[in-house]
C-alpha positions as CSV (number, residue, x, y, z in Angstrom):
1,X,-5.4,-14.5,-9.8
2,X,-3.5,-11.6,-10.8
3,X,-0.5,-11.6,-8.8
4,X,2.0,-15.3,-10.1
5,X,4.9,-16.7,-9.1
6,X,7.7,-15.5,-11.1
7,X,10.9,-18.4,-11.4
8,X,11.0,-18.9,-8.0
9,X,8.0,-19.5,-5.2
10,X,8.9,-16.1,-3.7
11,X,9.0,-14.1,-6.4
12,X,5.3,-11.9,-7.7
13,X,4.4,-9.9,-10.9
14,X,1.6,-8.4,-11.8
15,X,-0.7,-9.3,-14.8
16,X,-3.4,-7.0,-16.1
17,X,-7.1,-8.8,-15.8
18,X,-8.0,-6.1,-19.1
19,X,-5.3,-6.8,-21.7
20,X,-2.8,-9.8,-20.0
21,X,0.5,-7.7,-20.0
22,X,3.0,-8.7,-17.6
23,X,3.8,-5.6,-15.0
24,X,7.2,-4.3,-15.6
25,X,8.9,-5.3,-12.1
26,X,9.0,-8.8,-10.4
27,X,9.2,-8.6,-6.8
28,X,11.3,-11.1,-4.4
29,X,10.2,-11.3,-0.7
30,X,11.2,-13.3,1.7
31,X,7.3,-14.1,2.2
32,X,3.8,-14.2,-0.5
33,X,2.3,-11.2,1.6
34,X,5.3,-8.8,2.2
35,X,6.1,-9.2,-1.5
36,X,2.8,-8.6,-2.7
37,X,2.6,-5.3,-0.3
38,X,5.9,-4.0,-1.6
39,X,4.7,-5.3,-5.5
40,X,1.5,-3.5,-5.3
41,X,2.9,-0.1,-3.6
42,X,5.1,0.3,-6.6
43,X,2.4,-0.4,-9.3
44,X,0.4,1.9,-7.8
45,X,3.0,4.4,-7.9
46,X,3.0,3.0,-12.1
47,X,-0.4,4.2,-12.4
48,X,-1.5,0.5,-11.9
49,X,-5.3,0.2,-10.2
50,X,-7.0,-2.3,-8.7
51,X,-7.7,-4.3,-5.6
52,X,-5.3,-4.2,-3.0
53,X,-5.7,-7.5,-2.2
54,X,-3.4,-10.2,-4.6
55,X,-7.1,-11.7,-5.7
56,X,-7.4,-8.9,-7.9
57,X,-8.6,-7.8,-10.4
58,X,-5.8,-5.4,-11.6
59,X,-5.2,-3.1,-14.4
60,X,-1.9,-1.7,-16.2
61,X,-2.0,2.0,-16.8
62,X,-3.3,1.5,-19.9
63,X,-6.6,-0.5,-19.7
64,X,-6.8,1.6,-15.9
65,X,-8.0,4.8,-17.9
């Protein structure tokens, strides 16, 4: 899984399946999915790629290229 709690249960941040670097924003949400769909809009915008589902995998900018 590449999308982990982050301090609390509804907090998310992304981890690249390629090189294991943290994404640069954590996410709260009130829910798992509405967090992840708000996290994963914004990586994308990062230049992040990957599935858009929170199963992954996922890649940072970096290891996307």
């Amino acid at each position: 899984m590449t999308a982990v709690p982050v301090d609390d249960v509804v907090a998310l941040r992304l981890i690249c399946d390629g090189c294991g670097a943290a994404g640069p924003r954590a996410v709260p949400g009130t829910a798992h999915h509405e967090a992840w769909l708000l996290l994963w809009g914004q990586a994308r915008q990062d230049g992040w790629r990957g599935h858009d589902r929170a199963i992954g995998p996922h890649y940072c900018p970096r290891c996307a290229n």
